[in-house]
VMD Tcl script that draws the C-alpha trace (Angstrom):
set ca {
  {57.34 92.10 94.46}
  {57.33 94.29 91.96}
  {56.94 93.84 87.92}
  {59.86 94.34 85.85}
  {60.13 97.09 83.36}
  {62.13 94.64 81.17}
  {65.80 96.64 81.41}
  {67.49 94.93 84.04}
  {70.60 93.63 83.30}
  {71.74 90.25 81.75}
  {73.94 88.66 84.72}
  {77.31 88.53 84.36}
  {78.96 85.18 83.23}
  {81.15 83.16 85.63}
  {79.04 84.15 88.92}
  {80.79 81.88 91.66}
  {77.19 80.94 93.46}
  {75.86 79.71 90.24}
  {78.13 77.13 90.60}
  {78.13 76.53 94.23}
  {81.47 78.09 94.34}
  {81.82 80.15 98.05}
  {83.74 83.56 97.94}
  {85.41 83.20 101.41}
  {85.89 79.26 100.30}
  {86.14 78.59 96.90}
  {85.85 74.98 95.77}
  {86.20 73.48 99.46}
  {82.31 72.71 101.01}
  {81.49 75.77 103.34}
  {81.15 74.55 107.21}
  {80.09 71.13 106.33}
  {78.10 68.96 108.34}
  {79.59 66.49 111.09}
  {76.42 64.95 111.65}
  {73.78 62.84 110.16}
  {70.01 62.46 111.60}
  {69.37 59.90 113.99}
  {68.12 57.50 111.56}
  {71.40 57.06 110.10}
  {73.28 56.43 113.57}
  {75.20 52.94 112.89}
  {76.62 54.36 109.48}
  {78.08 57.12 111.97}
  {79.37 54.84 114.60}
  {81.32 52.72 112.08}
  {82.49 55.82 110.55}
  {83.98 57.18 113.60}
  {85.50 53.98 114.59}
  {87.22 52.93 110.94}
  {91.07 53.43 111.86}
  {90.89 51.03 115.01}
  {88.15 48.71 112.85}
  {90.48 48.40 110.45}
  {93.35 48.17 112.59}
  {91.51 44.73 114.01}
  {90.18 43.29 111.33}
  {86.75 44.07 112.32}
  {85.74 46.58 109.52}
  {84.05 43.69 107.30}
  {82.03 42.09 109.56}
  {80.81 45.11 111.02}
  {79.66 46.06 108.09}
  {77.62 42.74 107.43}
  {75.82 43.35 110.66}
  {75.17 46.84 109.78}
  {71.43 47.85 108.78}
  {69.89 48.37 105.48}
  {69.16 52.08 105.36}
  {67.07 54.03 103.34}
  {68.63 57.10 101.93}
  {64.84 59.27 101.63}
  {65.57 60.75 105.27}
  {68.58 62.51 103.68}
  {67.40 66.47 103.08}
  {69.09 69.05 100.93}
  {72.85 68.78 99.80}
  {74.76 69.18 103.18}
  {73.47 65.79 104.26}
  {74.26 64.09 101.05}
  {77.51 65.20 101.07}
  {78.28 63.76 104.42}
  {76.47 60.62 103.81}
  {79.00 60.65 100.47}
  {82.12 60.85 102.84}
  {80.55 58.72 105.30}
  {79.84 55.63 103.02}
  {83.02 56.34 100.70}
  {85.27 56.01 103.76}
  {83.61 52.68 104.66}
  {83.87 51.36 100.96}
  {87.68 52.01 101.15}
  {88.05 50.70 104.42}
  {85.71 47.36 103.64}
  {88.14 47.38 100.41}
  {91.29 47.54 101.39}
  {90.83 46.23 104.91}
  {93.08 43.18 104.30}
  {95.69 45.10 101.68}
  {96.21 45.10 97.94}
  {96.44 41.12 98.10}
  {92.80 40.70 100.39}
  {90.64 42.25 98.24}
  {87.02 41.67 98.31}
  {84.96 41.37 94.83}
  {81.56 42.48 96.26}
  {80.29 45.73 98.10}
  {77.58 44.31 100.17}
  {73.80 45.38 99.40}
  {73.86 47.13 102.77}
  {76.41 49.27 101.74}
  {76.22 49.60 98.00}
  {72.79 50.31 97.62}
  {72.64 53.18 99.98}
  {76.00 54.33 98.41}
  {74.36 54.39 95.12}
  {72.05 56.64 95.54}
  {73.30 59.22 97.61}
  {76.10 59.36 94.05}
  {73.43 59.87 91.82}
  {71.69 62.36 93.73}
  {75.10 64.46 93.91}
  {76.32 63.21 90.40}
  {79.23 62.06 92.06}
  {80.43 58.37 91.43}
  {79.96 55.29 94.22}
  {84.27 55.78 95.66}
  {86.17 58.03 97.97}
  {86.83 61.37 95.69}
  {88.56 64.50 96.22}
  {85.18 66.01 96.78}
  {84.95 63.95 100.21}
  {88.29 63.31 100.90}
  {89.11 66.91 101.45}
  {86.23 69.34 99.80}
  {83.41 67.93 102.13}
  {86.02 66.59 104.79}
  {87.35 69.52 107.75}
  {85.62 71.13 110.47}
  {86.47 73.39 112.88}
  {87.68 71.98 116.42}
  {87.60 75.29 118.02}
  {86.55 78.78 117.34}
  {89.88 79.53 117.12}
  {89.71 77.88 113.73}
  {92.14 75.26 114.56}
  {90.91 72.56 112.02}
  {90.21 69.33 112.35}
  {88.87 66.39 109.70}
  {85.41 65.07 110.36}
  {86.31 61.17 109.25}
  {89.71 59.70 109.26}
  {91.34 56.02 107.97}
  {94.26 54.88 109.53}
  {97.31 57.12 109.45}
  {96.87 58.98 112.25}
  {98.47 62.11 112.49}
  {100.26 61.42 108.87}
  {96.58 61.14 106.88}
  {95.54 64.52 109.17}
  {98.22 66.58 107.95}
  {97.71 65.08 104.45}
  {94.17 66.30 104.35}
  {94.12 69.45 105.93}
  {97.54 70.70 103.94}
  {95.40 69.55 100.76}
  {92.48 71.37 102.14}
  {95.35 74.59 102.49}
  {96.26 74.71 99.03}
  {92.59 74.78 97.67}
  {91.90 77.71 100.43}
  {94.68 79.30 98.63}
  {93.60 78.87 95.65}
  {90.60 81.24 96.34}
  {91.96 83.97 95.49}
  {92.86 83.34 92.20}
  {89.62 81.81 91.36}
  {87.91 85.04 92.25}
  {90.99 86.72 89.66}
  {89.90 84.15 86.64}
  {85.93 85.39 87.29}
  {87.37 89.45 86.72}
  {89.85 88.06 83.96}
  {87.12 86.92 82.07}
  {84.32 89.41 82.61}
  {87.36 92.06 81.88}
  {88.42 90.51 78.36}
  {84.16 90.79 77.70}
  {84.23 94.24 79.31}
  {87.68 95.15 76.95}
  {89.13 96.72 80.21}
  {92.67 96.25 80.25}
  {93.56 97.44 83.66}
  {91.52 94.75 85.47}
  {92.87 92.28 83.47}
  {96.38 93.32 84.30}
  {95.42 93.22 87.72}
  {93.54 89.95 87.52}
  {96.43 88.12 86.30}
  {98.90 89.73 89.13}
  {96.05 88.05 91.38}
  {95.82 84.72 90.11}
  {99.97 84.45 89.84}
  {100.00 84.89 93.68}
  {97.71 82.93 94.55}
  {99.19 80.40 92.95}
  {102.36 81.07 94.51}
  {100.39 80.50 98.17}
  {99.42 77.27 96.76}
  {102.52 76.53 96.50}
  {104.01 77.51 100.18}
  {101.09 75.66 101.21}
  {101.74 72.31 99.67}
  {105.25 72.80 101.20}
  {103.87 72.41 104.86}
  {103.53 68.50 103.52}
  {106.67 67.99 104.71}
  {105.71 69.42 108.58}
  {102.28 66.79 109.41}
  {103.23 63.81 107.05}
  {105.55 61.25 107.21}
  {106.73 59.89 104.00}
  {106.67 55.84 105.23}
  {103.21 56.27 106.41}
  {102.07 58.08 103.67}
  {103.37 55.46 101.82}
  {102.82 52.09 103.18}
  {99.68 52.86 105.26}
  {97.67 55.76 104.19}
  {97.87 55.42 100.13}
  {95.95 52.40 99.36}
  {92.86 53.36 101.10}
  {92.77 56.21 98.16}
  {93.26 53.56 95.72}
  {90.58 52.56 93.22}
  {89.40 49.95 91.13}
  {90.06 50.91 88.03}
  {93.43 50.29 85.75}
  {94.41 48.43 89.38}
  {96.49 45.57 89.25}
  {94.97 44.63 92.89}
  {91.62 45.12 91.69}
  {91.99 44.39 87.48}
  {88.07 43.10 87.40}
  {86.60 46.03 89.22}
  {83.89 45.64 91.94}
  {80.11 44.57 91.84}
  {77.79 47.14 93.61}
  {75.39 44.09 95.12}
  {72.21 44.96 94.32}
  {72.83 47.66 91.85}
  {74.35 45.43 89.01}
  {75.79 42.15 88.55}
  {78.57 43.39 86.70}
  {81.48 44.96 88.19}
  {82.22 48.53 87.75}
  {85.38 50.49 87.13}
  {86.14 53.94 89.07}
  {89.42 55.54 89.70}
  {90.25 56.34 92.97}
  {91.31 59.59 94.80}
  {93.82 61.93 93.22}
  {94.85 65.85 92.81}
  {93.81 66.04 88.91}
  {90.08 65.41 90.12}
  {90.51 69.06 92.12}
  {88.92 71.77 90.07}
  {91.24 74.13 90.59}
  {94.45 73.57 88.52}
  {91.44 72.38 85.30}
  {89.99 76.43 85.92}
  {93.26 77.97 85.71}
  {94.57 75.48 82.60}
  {91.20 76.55 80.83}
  {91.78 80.32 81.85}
  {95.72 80.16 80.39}
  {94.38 78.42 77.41}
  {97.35 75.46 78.57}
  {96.92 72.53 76.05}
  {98.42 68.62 77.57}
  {99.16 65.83 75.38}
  {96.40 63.65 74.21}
  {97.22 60.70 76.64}
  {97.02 63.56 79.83}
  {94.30 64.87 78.49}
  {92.38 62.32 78.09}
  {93.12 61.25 82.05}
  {92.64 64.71 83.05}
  {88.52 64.84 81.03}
  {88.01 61.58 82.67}
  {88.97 63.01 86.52}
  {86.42 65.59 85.35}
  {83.27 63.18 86.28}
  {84.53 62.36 89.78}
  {83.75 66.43 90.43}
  {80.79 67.43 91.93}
  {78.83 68.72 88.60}
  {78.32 72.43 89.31}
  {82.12 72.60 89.82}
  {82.44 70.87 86.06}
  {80.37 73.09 84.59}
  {82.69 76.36 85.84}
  {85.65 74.87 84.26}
  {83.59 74.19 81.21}
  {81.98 77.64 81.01}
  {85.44 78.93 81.11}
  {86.69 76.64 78.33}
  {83.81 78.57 76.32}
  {84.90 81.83 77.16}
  {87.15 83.83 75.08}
  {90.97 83.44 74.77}
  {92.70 84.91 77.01}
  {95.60 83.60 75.28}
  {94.31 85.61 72.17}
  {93.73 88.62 73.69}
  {96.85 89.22 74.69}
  {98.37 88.50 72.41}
  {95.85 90.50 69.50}
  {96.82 93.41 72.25}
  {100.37 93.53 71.94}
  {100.32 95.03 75.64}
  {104.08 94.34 76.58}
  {102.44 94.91 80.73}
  {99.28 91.83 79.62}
  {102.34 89.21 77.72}
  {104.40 89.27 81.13}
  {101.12 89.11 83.38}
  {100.19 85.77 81.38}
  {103.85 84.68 81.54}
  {104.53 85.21 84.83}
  {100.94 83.09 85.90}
  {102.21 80.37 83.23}
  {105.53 80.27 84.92}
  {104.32 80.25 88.44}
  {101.62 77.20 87.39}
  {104.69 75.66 86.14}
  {106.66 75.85 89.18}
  {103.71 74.34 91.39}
  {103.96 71.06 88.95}
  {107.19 71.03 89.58}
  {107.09 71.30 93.29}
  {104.08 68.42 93.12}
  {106.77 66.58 90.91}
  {109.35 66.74 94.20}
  {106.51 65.91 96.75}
  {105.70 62.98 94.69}
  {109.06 61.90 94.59}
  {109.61 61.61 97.98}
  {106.33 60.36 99.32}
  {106.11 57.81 97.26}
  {109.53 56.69 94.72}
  {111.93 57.05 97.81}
  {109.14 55.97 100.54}
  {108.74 52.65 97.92}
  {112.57 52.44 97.96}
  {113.14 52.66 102.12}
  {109.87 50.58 102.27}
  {110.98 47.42 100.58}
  {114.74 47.80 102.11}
  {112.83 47.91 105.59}
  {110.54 44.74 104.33}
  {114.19 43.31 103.42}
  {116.04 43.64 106.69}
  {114.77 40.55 109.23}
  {113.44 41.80 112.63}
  {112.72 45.18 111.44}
  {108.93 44.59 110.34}
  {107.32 46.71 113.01}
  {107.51 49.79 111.07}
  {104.13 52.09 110.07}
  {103.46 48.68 108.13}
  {103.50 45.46 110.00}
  {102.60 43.72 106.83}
  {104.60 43.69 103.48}
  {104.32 47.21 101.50}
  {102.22 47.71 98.84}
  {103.64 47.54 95.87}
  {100.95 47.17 93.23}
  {100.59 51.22 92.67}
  {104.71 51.86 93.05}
  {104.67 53.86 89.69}
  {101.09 54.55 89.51}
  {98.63 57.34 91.03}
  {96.08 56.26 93.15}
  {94.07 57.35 90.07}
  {95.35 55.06 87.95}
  {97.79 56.91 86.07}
  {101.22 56.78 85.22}
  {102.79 59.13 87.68}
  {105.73 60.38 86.93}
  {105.32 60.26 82.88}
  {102.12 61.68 83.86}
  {103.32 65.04 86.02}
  {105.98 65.61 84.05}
  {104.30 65.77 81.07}
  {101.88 67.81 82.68}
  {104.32 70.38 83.79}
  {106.19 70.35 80.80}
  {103.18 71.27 78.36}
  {102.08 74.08 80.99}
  {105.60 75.71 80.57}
  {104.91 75.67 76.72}
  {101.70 77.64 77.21}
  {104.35 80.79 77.41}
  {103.73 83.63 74.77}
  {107.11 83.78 73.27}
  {108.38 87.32 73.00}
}
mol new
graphics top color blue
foreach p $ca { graphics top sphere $p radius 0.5 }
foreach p [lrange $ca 0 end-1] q [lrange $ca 1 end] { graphics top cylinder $p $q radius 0.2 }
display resetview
């Protein structure tokens, strides 16, 4: 190797693989692993087997009989992130194995422990997140591309389709996080043109996220979305079903708190706020910091390097390019419309799903439905991340549409 004469370069800011960002995938976990070493076979089995455990009742005490494991045969990042997915998915279904009125107060040792430490060794916290649930979550089922996920819960076809259309949108997505990299590296590089050009970018892909998220209404059905599939991404945190938490058994004797799975803990809608310069209301942006520590780190740490950039905001607007206002507009306006569109899914997957639910629970000799039991109704108006949904979104969308430059 040879010395340096001292001139190189300083790297640009905002390089995607210093965050363990992927240019073909973005934020999503490039071909992830479907397999763990030998040593941690019965985590896989019980993995593999959780809708029909759970289905029987067995879940629980398959997990009592399960091995302690040591997590130091676990090498390099690919591994951890499947043993992440594979010991998240068996919290939730040990959790919520009886429904929002059989909850357990205890993770077992056998479970927690492990769990533990494969969390702090991604800096990810001990429940089903985003980052497993979809990031960490698809493979390939043909080289075709046809894609499959790599652990399920029950919900069959309906928690599929809810994954992989997720999984859709933040492919999408890519695009545009590429266009925030050459926004910011043009307002640096005071090059006009590629900012122009960068903002066209990151307004369609935006728009792609958006036909994406409409193929939710193709692979899942609303009623099993509702009463089957949405408490397994529930947490334990501002959770009337859960209100004292859950003890990690041999971690602490004290219970812990942790939200469970939900959009605002995907990085991509915090990079492109950041990017527009989009300010929420103190309450929404408070929940939206705190869905910040259930991302994997690097992926924080773009969205914060971008909150330190310059404004883009201010740029344009010290321009006074009439071409750069309605660039920013239009991406404003486009952002807008996706929270409005999530606004609409929302609304029908879970207010009207509640609704039909509890008129099904309601009629006799009609309980054989997606739900054989009595629907939840515990998280009716809340997300599964403990906020308050629909105040929540629409305040969301409504302080995005404000982010406008006004002529």
């Amino acid at each position: 190797m040879e010395a340096s004469d001292g001139t190189e370069e300083t790297p640009l800011p905002l390089a995607l693989t210093r965050f363990q960002l992927s240019e073909e995938y973005g934020f999503l976990l490039p071909n992830p692993l479907t397999e763990l070493p030998a040593p941690y076979g019965p985590w896989m089995e019980i993995a593999h087997d959780l809708p029909q455990l759970i289905a029987s009742h067995r879940l629980r005490s398959q997990v009592h009989q399960m091995p302690q494991l040591s997590t130091q045969h676990l090498r390099g990042c690919e591994e951890l992130h499947l043993a992440h997915l594979v010991l998240s998915f068996i919290t939730m279904g040990y959790l919520w194995q009886e429904g929002e009125e059989g909850t357990v107060k205890v993770l077992p040792r056998n479970l927690a422990v492990p769990f533990w430490e494969v969390s702090q060794a991604l800096g990810l916290p001990p429940i089903l997140s985003h980052a497993d649930f979809v990031l960490a979550n698809w493979r390939r089922k043909n080289p075709n591309g046809n894609l499959d996920t790599i652990i399920s819960l029950p919900g069959g076809e309906s928690l599929r389709g809810f994954i992989l259309v997720t999984l859709l949108v933040e492919k999408a997505a890519v695009p545009g996080i590429k266009a925030v990299v050459q926004a910011i590296r043009a307002i640096l590089q005071l090059d006009e043109e590629t900012l122009h050009r960068a903002l066209q970018e990151l307004a369609e892909a935006i728009r792609d996220m958006s036909k994406a998220l409409k193929r939710m209404h193709d692979y899942v059905d609303p009623a099993v979305f509702y009463t089957v599939i949405r408490i397994f991404l529930s947490g334990w945190k501002d959770n009337p079903a859960m209100p004292d938490g859950l003890i990690y058994e041999g971690i602490s004797d004290e219970p812990m708190a942790y939200s469970g799975g939900s959009a605002a803990q995907s990085t991509v809608l915090h990079a492109f706020d950041e990017l527009l310069g989009i300010r929420h209301s103190e309450e929404s942006t408070a929940f939206l910091h705190r869905m910040r520590d259930y991302m994997p780190p690097p992926h924080r740490a773009f969205v914060e390097e971008i909150h330190s950039a310059p404004s883009l905001k201010q740029h344009v607007l010290s321009s006074g390019d009439a071409r750069l206002c309605a660039a920013f507009n239009q991406c404003v306006s486009v952002l807008a419309d996706f929270r409005s569109y999530h606004i609409t899914i929302v609304t029908k997957f879970i207010t009207v799903a509640a609704a039909k639910a509890k008129a099904r629970w309601a009629e006799p000799g009609d309980r054989a439905g997606p739900s054989a039991g009595k629907p939840p109704s515990v998280l009716e108006a809340k997300g599964t991340g403990g906020s308050h949904i629909f105040s929540f979104l629409k305040s969301v969308r409504d302080t995005t549409k404000e982010g406008m430059i006004s002529a």
